[in-house]
MARMI-654230 format. One record per residue: x, y, z of N, C-alpha, C, O in turn; residue in three letters. Coordinates in pm, whole numbers, padded with zeros to 5 digits, always signed. Layout:
XYZXYZXYZXYZALA/...
This chain:
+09781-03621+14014+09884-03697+13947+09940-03612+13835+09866-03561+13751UNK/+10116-03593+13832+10114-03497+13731+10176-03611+13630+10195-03718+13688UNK/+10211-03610+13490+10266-03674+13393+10369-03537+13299+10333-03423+13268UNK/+10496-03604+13276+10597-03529+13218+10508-03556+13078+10418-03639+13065UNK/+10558-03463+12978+10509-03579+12838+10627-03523+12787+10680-03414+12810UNK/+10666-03634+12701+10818-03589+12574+10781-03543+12438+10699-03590+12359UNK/+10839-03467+12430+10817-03370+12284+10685-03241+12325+10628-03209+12429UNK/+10676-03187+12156+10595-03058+12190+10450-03125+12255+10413-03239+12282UNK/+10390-02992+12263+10255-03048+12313+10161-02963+12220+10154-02840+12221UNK/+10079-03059+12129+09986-02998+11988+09897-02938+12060+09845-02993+12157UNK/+09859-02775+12007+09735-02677+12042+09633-02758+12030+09624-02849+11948UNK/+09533-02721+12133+09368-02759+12098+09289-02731+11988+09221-02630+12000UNK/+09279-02790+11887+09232-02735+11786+09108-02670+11834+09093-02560+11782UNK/+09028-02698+11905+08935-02641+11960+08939-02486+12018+08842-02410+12015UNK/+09049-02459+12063+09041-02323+12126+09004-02230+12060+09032-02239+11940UNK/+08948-02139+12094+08930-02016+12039+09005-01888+12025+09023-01804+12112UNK/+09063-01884+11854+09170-01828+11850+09130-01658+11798+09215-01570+11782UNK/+09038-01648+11787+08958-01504+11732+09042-01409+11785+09103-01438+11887UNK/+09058-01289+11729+09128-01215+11777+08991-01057+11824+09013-00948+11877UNK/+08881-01110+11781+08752-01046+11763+08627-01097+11835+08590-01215+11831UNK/+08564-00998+11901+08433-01091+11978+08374-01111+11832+08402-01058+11725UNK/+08267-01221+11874+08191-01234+11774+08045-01260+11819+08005-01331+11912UNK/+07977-01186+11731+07795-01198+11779+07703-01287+11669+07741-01274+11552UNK/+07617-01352+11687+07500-01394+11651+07387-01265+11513+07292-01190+11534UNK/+07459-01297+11395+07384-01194+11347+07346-01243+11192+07436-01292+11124UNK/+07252-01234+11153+07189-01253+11034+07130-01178+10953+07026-01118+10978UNK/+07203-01176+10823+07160-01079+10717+07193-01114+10598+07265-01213+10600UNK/+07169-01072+10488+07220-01119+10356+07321-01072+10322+07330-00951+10343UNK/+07427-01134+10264+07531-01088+10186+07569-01196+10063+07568-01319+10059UNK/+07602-01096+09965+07631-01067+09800+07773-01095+09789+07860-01041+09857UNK/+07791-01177+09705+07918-01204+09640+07939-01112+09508+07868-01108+09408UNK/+08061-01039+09537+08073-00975+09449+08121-00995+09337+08129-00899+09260UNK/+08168-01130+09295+08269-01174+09178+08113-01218+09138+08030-01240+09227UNK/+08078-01231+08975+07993-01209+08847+07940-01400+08888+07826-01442+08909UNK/+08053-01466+08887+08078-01624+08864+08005-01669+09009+07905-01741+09013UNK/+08076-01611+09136+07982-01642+09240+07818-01573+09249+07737-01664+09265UNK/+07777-01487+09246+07670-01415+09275+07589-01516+09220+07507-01568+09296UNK/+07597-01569+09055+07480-01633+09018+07483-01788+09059+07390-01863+09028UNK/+07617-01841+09146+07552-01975+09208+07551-01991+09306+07523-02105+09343UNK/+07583-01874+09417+07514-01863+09551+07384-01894+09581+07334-01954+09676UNK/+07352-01859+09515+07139-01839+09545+07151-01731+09642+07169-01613+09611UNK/+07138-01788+09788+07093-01694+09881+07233-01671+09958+07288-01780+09938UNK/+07318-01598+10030+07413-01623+10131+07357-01542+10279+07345-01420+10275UNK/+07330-01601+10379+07362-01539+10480+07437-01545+10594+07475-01655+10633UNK/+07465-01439+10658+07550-01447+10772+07510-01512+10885+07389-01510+10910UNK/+07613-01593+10987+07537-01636+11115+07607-01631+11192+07612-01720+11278UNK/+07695-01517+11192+07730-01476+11329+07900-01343+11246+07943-01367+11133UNK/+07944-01256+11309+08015-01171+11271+08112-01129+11369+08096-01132+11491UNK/+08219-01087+11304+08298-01027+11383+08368-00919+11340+08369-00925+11217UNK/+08452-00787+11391+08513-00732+11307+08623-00780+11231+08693-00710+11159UNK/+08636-00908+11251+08747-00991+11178+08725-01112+11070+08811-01165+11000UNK/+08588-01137+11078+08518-01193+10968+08413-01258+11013+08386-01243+11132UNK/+08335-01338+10937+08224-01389+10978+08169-01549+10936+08238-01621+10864UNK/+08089-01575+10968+08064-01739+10933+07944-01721+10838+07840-01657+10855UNK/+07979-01780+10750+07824-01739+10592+07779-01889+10577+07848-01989+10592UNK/+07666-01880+10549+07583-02006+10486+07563-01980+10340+07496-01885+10297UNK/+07626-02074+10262+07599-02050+10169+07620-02234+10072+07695-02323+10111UNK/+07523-02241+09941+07516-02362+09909+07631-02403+09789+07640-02517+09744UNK/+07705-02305+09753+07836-02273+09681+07947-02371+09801+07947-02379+09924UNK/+08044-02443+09675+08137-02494+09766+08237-02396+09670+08228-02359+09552UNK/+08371-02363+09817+08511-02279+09808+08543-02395+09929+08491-02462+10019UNK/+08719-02348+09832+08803-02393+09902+08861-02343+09988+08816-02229+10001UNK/+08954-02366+10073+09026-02301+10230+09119-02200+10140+09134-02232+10023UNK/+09146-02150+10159+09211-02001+10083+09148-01966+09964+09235-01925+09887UNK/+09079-01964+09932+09030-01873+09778+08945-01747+09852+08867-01738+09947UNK/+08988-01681+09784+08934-01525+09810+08818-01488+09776+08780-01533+09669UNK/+08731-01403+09845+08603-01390+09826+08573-01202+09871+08620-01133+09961UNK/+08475-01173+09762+08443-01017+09760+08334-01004+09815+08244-01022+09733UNK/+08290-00977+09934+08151-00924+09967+08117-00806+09964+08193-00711+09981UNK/+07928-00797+09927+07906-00666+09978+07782-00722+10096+07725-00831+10090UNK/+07764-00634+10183+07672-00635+10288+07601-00495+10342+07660-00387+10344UNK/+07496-00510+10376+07461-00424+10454+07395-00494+10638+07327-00591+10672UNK/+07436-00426+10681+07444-00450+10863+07436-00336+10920+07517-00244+10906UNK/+07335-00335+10989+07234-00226+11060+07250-00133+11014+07306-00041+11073UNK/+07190-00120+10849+07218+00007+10808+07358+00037+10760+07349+00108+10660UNK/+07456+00017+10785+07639+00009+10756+07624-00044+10634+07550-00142+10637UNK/+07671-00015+10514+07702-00076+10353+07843-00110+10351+07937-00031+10355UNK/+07848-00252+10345+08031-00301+10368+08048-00378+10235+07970-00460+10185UNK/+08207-00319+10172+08242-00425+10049+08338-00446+10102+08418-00359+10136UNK/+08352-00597+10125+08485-00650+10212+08541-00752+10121+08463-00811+10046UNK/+08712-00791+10117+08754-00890+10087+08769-00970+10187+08792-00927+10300UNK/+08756-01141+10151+08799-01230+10229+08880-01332+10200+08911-01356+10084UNK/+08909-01380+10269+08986-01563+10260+08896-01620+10357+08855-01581+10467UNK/+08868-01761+10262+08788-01880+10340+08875-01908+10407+08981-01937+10352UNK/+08865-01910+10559+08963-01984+10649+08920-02144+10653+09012-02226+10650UNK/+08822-02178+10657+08772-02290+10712+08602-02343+10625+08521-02257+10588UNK/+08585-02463+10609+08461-02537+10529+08389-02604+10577+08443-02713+10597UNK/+08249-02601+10623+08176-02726+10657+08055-02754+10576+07937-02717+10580UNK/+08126-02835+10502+08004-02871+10423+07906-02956+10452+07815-02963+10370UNK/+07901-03019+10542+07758-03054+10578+07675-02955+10669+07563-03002+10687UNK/+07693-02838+10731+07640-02713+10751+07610-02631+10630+07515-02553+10633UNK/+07690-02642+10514+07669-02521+10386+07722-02414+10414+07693-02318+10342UNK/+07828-02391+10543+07908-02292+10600+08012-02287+10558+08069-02374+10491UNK/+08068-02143+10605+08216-02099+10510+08259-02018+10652+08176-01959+10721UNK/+08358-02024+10672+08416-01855+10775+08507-01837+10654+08549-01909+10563UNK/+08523-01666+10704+08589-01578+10588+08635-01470+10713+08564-01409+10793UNK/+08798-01474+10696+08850-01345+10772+08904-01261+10653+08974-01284+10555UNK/+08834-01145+10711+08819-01022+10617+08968-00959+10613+09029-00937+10718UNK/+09021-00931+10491+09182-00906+10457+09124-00777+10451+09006-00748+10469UNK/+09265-00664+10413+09303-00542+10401+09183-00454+10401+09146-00386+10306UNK/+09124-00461+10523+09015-00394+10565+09064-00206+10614+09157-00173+10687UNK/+09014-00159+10580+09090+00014+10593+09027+00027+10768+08942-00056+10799UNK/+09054+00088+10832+09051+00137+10985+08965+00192+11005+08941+00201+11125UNK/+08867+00259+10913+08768+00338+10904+08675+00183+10874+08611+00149+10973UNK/+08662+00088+10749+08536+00011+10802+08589-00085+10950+08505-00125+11030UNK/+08711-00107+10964+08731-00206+11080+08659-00117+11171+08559-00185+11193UNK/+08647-00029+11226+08585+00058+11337+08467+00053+11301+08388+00025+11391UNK/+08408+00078+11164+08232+00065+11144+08181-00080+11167+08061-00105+11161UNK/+08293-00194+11199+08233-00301+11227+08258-00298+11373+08205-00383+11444UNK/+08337-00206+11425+08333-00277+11563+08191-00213+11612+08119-00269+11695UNK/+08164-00105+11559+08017-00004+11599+07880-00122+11614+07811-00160+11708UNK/+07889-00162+11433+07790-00244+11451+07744-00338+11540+07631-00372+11576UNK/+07941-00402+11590+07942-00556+11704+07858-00499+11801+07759-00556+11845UNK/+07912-00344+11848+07888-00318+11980+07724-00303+11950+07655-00349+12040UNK/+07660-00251+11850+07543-00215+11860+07461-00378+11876+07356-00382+11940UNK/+07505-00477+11828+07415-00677+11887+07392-00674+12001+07284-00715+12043UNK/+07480-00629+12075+07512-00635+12197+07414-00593+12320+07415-00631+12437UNK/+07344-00517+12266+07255-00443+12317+07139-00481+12349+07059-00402+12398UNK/
């Protein structure tokens, strides 16, 4: 049975719009602004991409405020900027796609992706 429908037709919010695989990965990462570091407590990652990653952390941010990380991942030392794309606070989760990332770490993250993978 097909059905016409009138007007646009709204995206799935659900789809997956990543422009980046993303893997399953856990490690600590540091907020680099003075104000966050001391009410983070702990932050870690739970899953990454070369385009950003999903953090647990008990700090609430809002959907665009910018965020400085540093990390280390398999050995790789990354200071990245981000924007919170998205909030779930009853997880204690944040995603953060990583802005004006230079080509040289975007490639040291794709190394690392490829090295989960394994």
């Amino acid at each position: 049975m097909n059905t016409k429908l009138d007007g646009p037709v709204e995206p799935d919010p659900y789809l997956n719009r990543r422009a980046e695989e993303r893997v399953a990965a856990r490690f600590e990462v540091r907020f680099e602004q003075a104000e966050d570091a001391a009410r983070a407590l702990r932050a870690y990652s739970l899953n990454l991409s070369a385009g950003g990653l999903c953090l647990r952390t008990r700090k609430s941010y809002d959907v665009g405020a910018q965020v400085r990380l540093a990390m280390v991942v398999d050995g790789e030392e990354f200071h990245l900027t981000g924007i919170v794309a998205w909030v779930r606070d009853e997880a204690e989760a944040i995603g953060v796609r990583f802005i004006d990332v230079s080509e040289e770490d975007h490639e040291r993250l794709r190394r690392v992706i490829a090295s989960f993978k394994r």
